[in-house]
Backbone and ligand atoms as CSV (ligand in chain L), in Angstrom:
chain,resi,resn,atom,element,x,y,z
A,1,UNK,N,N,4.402,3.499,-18.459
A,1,UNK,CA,C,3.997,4.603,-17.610
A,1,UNK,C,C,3.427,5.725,-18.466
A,2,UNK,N,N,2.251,6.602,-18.056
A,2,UNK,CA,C,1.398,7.434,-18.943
A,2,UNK,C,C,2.648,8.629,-18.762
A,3,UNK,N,N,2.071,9.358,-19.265
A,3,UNK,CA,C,2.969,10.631,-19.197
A,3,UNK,C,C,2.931,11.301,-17.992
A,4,UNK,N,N,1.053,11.559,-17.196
A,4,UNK,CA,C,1.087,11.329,-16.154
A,4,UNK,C,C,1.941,11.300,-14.817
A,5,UNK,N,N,1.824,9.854,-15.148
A,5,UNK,CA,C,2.250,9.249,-13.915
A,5,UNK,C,C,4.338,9.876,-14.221
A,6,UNK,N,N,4.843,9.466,-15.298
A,6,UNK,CA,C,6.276,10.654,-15.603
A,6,UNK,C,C,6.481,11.674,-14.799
A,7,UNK,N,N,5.545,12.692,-14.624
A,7,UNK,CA,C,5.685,13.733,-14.437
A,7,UNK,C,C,5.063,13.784,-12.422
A,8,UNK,N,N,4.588,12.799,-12.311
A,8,UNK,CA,C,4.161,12.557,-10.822
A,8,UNK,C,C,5.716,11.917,-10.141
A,9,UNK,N,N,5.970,11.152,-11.016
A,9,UNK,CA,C,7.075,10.443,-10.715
A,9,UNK,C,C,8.252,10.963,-10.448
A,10,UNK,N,N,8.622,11.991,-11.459
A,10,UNK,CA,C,9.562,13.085,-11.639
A,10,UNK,C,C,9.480,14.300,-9.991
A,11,UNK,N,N,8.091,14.657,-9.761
A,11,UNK,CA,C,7.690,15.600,-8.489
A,11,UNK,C,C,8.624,14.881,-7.366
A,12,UNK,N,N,7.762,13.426,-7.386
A,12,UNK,CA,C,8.393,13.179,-5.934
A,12,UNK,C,C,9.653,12.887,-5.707
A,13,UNK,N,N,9.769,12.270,-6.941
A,13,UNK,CA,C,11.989,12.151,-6.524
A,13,UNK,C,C,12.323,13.520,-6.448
A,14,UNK,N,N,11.807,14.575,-6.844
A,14,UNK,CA,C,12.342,15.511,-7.001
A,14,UNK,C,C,12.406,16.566,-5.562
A,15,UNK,N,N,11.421,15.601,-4.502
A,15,UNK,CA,C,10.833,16.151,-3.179
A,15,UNK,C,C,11.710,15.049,-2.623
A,16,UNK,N,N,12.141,13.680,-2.876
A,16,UNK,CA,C,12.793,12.943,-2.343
A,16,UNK,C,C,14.199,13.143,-2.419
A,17,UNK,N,N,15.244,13.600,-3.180
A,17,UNK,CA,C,15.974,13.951,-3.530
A,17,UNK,C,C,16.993,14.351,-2.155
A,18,UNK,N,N,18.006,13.180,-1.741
A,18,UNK,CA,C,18.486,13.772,-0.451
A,18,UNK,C,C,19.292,15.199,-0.558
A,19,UNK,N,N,19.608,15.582,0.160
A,19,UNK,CA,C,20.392,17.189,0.380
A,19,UNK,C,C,21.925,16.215,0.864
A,20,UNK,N,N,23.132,17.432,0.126
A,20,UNK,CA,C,24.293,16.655,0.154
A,20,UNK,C,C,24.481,17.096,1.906
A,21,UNK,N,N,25.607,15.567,1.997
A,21,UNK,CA,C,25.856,14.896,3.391
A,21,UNK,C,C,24.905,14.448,3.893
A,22,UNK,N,N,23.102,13.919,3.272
A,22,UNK,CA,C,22.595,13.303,4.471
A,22,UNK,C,C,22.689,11.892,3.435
A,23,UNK,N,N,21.722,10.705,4.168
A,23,UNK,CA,C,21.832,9.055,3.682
A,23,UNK,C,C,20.511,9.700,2.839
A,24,UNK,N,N,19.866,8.792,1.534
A,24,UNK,CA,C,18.848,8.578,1.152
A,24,UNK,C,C,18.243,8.433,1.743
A,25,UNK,N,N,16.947,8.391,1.557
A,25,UNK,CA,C,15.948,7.281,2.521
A,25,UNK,C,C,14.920,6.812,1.234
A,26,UNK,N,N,15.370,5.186,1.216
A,26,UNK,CA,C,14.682,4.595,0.100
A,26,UNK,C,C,12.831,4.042,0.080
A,27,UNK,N,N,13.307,3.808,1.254
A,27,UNK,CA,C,12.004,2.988,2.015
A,27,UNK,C,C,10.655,4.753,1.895
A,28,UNK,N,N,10.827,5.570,2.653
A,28,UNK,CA,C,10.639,7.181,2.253
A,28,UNK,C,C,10.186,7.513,0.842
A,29,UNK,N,N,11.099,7.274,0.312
A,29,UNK,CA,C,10.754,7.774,-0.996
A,29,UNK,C,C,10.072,6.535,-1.962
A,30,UNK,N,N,9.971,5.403,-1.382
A,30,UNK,CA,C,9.198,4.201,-2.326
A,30,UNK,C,C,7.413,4.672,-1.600
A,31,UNK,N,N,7.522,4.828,-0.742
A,31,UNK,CA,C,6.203,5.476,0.005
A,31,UNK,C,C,5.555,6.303,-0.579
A,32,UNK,N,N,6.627,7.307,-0.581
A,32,UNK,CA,C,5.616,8.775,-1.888
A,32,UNK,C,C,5.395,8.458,-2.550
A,33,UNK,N,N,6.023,7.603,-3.392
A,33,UNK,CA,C,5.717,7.259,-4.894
A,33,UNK,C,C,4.426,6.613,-4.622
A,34,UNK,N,N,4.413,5.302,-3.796
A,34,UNK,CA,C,3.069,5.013,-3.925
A,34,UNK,C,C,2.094,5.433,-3.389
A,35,UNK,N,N,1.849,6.375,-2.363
A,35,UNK,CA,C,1.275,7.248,-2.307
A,35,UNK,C,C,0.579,7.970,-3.066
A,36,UNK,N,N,1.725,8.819,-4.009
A,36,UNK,CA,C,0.810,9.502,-5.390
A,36,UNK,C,C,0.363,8.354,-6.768
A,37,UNK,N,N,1.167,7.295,-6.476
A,37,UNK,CA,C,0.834,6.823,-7.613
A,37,UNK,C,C,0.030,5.505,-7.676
A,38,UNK,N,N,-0.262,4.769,-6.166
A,38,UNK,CA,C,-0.581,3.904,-5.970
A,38,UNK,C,C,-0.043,2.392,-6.503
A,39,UNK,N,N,0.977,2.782,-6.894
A,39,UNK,CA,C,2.039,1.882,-6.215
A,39,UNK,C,C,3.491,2.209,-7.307
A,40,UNK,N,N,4.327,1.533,-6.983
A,40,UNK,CA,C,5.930,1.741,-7.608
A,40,UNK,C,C,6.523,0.775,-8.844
A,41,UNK,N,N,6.103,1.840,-9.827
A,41,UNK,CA,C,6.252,0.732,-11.221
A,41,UNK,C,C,7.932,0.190,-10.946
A,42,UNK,N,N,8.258,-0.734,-11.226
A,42,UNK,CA,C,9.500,-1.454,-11.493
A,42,UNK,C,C,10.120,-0.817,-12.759
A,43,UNK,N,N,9.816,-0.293,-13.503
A,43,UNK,CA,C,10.552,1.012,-14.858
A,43,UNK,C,C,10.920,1.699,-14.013
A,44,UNK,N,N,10.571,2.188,-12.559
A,44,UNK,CA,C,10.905,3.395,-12.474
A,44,UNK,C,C,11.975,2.811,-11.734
A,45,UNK,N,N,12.697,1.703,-10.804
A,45,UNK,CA,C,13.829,1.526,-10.207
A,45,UNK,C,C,14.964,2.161,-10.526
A,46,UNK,N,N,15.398,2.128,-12.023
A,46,UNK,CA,C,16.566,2.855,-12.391
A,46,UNK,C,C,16.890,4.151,-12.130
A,47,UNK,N,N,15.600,5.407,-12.379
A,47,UNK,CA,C,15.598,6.598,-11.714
A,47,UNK,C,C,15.245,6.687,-10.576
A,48,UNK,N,N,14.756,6.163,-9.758
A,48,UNK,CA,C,15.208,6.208,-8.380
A,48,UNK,C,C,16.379,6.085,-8.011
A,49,UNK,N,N,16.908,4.957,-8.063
A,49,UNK,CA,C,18.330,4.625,-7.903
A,49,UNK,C,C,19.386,5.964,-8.139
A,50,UNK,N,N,19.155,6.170,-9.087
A,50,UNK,CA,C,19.874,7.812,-9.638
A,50,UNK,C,C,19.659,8.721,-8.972
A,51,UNK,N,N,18.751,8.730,-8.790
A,51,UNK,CA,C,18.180,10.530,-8.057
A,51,UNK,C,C,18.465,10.278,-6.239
A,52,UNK,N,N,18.193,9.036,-5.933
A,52,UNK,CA,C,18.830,8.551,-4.423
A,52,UNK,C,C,20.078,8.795,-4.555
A,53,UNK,N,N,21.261,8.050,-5.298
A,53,UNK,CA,C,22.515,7.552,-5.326
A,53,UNK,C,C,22.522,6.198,-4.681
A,54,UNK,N,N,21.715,5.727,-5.137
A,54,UNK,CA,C,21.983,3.652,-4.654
A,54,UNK,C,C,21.864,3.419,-5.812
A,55,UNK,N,N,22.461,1.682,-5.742
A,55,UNK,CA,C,22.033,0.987,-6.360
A,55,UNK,C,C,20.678,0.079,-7.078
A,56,UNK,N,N,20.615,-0.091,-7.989
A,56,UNK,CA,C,19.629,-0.367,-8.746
A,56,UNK,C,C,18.861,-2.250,-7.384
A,57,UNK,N,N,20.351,-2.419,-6.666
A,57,UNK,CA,C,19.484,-3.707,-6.002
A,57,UNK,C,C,19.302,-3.128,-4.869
A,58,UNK,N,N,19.209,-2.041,-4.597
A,58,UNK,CA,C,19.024,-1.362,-3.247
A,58,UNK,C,C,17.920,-1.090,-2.588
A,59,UNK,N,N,17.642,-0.484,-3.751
A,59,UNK,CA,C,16.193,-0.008,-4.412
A,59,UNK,C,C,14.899,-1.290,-4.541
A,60,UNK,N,N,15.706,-2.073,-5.727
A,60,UNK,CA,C,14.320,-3.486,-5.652
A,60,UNK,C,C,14.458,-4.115,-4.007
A,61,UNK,N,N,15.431,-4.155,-3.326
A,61,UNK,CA,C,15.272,-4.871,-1.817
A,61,UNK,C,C,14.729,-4.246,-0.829
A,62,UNK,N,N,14.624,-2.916,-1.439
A,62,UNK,CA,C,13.504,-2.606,0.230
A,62,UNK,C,C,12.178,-2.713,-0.850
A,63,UNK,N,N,12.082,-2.334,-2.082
A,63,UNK,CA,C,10.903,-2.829,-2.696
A,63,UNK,C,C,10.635,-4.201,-2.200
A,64,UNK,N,N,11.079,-5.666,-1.888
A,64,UNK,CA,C,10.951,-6.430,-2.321
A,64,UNK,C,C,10.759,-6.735,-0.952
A,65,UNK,N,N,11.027,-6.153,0.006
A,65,UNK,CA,C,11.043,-6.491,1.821
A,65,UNK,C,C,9.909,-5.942,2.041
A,66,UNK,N,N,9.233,-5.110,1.746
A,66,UNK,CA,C,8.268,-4.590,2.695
A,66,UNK,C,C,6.979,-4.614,1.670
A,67,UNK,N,N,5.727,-5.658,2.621
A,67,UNK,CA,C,4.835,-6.319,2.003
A,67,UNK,C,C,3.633,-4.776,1.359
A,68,UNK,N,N,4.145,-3.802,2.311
A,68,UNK,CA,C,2.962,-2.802,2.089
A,68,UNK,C,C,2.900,-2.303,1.109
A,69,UNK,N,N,4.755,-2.173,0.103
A,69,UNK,CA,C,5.483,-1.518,-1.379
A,69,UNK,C,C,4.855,-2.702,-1.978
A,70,UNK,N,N,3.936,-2.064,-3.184
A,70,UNK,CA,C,3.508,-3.085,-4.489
A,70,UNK,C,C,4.073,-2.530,-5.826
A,71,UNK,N,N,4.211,-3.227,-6.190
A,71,UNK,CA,C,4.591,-2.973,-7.942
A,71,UNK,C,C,3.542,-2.895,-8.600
A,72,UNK,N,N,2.673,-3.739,-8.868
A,72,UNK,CA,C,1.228,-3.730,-9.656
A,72,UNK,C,C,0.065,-2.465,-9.060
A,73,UNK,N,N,-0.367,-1.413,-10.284
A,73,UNK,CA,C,-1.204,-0.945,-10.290
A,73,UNK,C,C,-2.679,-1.401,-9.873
A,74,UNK,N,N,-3.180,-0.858,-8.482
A,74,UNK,CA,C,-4.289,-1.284,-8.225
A,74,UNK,C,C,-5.947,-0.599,-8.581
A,75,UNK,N,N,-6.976,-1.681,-7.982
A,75,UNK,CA,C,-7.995,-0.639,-8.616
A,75,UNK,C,C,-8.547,0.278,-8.060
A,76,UNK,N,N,-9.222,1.134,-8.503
A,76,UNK,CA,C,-9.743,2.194,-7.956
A,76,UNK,C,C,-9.825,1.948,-6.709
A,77,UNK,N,N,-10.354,1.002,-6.297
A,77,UNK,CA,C,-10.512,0.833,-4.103
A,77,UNK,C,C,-9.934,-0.590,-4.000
A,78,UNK,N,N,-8.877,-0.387,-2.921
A,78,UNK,CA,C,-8.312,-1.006,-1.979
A,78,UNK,C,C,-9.046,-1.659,-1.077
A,79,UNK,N,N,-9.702,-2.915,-0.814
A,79,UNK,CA,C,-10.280,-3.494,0.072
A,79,UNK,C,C,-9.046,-4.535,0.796
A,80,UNK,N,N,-8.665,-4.286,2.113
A,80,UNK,CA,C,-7.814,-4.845,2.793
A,80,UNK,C,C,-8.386,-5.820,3.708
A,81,UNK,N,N,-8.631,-7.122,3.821
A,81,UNK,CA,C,-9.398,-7.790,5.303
A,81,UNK,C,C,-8.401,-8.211,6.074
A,82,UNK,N,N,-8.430,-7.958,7.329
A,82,UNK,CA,C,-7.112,-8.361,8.227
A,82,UNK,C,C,-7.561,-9.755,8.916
A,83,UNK,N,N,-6.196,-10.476,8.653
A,83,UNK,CA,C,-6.147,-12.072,8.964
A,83,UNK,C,C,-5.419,-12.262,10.106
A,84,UNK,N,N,-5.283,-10.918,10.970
A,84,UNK,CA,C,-4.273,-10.831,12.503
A,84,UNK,C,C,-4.977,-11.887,13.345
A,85,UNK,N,N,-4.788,-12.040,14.372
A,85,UNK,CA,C,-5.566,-13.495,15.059
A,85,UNK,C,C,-6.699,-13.164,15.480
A,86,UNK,N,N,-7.259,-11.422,16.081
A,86,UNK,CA,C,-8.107,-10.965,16.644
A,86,UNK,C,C,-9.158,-11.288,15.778
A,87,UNK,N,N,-8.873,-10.791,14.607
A,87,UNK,CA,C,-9.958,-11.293,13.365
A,87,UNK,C,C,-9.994,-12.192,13.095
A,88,UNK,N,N,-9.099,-13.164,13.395
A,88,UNK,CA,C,-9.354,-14.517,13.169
A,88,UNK,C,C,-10.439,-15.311,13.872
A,89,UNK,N,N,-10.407,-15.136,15.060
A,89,UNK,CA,C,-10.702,-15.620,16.429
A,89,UNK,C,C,-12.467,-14.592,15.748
A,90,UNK,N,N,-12.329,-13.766,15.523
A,90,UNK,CA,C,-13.939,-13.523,15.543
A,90,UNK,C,C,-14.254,-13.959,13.742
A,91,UNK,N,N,-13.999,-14.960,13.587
A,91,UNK,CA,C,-14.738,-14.853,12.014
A,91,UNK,C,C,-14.213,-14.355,10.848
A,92,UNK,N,N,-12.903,-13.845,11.093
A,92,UNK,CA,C,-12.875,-13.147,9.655
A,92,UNK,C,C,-12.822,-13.844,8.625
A,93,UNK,N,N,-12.672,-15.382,8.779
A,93,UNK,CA,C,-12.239,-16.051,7.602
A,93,UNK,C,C,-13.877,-15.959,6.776
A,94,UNK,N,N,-14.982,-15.888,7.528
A,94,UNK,CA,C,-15.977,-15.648,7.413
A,94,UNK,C,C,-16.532,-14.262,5.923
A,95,UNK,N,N,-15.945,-13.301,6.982
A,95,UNK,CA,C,-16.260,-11.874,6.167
A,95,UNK,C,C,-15.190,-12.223,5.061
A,96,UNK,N,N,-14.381,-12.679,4.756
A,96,UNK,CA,C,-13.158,-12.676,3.548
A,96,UNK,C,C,-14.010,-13.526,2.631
A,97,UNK,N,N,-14.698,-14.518,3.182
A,97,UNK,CA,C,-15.181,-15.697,2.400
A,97,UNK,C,C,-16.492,-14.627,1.522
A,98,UNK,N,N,-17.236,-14.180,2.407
A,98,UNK,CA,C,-18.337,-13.021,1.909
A,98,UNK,C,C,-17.642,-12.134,0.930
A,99,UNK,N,N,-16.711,-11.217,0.863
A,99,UNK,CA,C,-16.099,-10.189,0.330
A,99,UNK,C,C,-15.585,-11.152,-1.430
A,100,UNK,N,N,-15.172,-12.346,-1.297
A,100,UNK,CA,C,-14.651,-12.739,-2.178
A,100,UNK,C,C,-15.608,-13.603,-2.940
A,101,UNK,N,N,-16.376,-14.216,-2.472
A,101,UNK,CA,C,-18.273,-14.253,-3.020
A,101,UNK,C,C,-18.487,-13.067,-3.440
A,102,UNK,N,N,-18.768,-11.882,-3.074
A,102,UNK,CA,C,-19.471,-10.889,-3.141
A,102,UNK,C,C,-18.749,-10.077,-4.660
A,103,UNK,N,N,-17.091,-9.639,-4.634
A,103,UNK,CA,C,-16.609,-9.285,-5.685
A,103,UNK,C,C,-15.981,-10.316,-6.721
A,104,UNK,N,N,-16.388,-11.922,-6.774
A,104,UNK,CA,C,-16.167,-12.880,-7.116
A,104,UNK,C,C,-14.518,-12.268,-7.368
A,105,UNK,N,N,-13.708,-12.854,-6.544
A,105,UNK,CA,C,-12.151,-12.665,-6.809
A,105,UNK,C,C,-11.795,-13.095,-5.694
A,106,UNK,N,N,-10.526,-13.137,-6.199
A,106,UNK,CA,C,-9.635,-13.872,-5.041
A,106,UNK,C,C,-8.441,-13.036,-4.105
A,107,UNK,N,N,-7.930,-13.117,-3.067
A,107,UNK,CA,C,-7.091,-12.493,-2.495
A,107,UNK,C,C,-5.796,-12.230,-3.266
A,108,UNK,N,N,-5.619,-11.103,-3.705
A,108,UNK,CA,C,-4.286,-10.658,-4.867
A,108,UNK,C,C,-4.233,-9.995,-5.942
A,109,UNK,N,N,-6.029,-10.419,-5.947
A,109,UNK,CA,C,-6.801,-9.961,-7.669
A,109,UNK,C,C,-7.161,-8.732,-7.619
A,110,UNK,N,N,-7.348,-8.190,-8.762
A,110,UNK,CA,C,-8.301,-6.971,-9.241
A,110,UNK,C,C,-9.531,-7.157,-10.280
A,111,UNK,N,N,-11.008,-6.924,-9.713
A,111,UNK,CA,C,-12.007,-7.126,-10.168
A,111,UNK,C,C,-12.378,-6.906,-11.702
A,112,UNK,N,N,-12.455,-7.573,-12.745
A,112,UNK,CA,C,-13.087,-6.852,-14.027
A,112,UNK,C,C,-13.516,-5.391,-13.815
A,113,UNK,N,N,-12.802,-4.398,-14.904
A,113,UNK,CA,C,-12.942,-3.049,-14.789
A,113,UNK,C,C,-11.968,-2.391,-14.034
A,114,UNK,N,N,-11.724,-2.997,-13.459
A,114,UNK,CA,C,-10.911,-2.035,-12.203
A,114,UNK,C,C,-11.679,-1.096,-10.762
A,115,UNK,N,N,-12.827,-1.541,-10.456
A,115,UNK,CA,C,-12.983,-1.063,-9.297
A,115,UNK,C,C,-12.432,-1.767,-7.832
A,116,UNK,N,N,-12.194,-2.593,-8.100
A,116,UNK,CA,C,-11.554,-3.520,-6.614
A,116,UNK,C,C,-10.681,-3.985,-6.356
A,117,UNK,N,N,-8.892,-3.738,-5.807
A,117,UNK,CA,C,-8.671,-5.124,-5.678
A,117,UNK,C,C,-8.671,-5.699,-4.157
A,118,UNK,N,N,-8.871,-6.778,-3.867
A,118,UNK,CA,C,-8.395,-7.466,-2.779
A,118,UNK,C,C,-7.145,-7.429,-2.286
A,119,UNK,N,N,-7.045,-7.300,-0.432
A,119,UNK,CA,C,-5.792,-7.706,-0.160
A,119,UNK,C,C,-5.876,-8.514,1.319
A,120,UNK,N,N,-4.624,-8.672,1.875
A,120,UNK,CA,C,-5.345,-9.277,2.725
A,120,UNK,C,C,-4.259,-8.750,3.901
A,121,UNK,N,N,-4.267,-8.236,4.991
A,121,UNK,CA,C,-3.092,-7.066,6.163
A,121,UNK,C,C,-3.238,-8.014,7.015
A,122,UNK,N,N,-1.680,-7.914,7.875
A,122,UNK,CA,C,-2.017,-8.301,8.771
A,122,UNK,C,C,-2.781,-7.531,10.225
A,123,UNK,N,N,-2.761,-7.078,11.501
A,123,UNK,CA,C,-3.524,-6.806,12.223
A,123,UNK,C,C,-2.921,-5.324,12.235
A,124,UNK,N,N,-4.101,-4.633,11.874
A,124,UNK,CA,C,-4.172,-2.675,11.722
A,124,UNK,C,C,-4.243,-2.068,13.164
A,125,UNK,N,N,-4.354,-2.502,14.346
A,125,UNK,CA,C,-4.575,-2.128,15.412
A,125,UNK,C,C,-6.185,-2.089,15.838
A,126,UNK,N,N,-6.741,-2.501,15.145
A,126,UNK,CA,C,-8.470,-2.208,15.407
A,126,UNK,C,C,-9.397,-3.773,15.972
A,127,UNK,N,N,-8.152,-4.230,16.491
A,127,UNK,CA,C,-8.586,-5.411,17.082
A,127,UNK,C,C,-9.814,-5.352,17.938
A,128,UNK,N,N,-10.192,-4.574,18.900
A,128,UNK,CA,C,-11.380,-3.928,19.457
A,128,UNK,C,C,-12.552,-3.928,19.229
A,129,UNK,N,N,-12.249,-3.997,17.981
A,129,UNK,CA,C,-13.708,-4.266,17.167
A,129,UNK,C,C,-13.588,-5.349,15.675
A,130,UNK,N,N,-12.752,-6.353,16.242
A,130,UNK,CA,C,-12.538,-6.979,15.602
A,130,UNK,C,C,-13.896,-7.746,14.662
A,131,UNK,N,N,-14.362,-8.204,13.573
A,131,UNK,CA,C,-13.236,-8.273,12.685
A,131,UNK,C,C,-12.760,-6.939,11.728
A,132,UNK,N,N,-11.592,-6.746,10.968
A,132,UNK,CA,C,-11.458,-5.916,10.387
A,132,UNK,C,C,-11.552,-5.735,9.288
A,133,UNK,N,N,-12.156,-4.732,8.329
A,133,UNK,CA,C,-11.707,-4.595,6.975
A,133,UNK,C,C,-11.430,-3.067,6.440
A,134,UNK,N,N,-10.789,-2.774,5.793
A,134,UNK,CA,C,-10.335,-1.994,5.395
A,134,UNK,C,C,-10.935,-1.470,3.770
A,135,UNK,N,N,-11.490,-0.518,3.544
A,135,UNK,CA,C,-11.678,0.141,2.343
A,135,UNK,C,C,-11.217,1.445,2.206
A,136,UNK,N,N,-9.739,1.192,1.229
A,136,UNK,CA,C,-9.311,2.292,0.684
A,136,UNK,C,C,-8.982,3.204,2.282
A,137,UNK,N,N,-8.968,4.074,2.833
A,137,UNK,CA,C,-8.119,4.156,3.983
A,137,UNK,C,C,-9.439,4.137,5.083
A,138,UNK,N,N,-10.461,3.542,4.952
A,138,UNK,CA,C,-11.484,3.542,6.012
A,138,UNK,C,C,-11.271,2.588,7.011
A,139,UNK,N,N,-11.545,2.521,8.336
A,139,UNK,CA,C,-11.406,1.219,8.543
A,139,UNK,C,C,-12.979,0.781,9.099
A,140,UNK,N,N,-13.190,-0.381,9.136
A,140,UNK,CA,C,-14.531,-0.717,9.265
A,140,UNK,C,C,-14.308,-2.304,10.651
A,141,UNK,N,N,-15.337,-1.709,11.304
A,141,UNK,CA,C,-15.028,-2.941,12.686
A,141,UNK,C,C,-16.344,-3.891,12.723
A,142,UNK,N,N,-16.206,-4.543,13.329
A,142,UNK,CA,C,-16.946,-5.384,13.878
A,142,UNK,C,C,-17.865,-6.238,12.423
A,143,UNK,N,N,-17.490,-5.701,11.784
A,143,UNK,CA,C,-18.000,-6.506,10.015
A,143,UNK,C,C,-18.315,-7.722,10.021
A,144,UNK,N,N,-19.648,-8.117,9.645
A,144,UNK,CA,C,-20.017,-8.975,9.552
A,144,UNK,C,C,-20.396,-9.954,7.882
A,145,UNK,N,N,-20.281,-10.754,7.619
A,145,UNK,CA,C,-20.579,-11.386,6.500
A,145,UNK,C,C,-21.525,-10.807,5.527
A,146,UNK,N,N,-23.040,-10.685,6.178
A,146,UNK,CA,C,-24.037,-10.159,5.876
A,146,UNK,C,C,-24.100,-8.692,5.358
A,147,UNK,N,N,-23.271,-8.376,5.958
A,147,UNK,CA,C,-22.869,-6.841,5.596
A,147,UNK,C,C,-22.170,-6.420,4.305
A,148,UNK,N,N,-21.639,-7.236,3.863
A,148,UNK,CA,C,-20.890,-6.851,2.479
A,148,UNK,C,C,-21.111,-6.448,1.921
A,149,UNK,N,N,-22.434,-6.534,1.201
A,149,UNK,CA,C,-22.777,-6.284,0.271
A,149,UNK,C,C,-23.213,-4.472,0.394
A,150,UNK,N,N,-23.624,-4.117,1.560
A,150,UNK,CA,C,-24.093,-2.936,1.294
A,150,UNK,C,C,-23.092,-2.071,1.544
A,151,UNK,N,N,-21.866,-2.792,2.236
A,151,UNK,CA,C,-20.676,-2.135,3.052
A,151,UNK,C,C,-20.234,-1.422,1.090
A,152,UNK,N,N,-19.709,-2.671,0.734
A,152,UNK,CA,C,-19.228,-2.483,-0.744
A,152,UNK,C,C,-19.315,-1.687,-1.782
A,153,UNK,N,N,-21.228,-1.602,-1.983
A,153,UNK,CA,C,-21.947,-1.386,-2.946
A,153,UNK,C,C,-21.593,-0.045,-3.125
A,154,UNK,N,N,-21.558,1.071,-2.014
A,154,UNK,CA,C,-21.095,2.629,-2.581
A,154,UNK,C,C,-20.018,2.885,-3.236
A,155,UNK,N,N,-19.164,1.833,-3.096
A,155,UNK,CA,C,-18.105,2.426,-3.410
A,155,UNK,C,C,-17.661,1.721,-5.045
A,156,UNK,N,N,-18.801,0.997,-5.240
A,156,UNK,CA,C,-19.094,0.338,-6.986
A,156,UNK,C,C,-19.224,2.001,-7.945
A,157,UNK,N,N,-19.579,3.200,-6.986
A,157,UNK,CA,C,-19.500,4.469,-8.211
A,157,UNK,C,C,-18.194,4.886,-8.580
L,1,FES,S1,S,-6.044,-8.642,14.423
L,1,FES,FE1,FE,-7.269,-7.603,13.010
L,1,FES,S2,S,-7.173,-5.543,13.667
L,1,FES,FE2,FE,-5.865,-6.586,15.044
């Protein structure tokens, strides 16, 4: 961890930090963290654990339950394609197939350099305009294959 990210790390437990007589809230405070930090280094479990008052497996199990908490540092943009059925049913396997042509990588990866990684959600609510993809907190509807490339390309700065 940079020194940085220490001192980011340090803020939010320090904003997470329950007040005596209430419960922690782990799930809460794994959020901020990745929030500011884009995601929750596994070094840092032990001081969490501390500054909550749980345990050190308390801590990795709601880490380890909830698909949205990552451990691995991602890249600069978050590209999410949703595989919910709505998107299914219109193609998405389609636009995923384009997106992963397009940033040659695979669902899990992060692109040479660090501008991209792939992920893959299940259904965001934007079924409506199904199919879905997601960049970094945008959401983008009705996406088509063909589109990738220019959908993408701005966000290569
Ligand atoms: S199934 Fe993809 S947004 Fe709902």
């Amino acid at each position: 961890m940079t020194s940085r990210h220490e001192a980011t790390l340090a803020e939010v437990l320090e904003s997470c930090r329950p007040m005596p007589l209430t419960e922690p809230n782990i799930l809460k405070t794994l959020l901020s963290i990745q929030d500011r930090m884009g995601h929750v280094p596994t070094n840092a479990v032990p001081r969490i654990a501390q500054v909550l008052g749980v345990s050190e497996a308390q801590v990795v199990g709601v880490l380890s339950y909830y698909p949205d908490l990552r451990t691995e540092a991602t890249g600069r943009h978050l590209i999410r394609i949703c595989i919910g059925e709505s998107c299914k049913a219109n193609h998405g396997d389609r636009v995923l197939r384009a997106i992963r042509e397009y940033l040659r990588a695979e669902v899990g990866t992060t692109t040479p350099g660090g501008p991209f990684t792939l992920e893959t959600v299940s259904c965001v609510g934007n079924c409506a305009v199904s199919p879905t993809v997601m960049i970094d907190q945008d959401l983008c509807g009705r996406v088509t294959p063909s589109q990738i490339p220019s959908l993408l390309e701005p966000y290569r700065l």
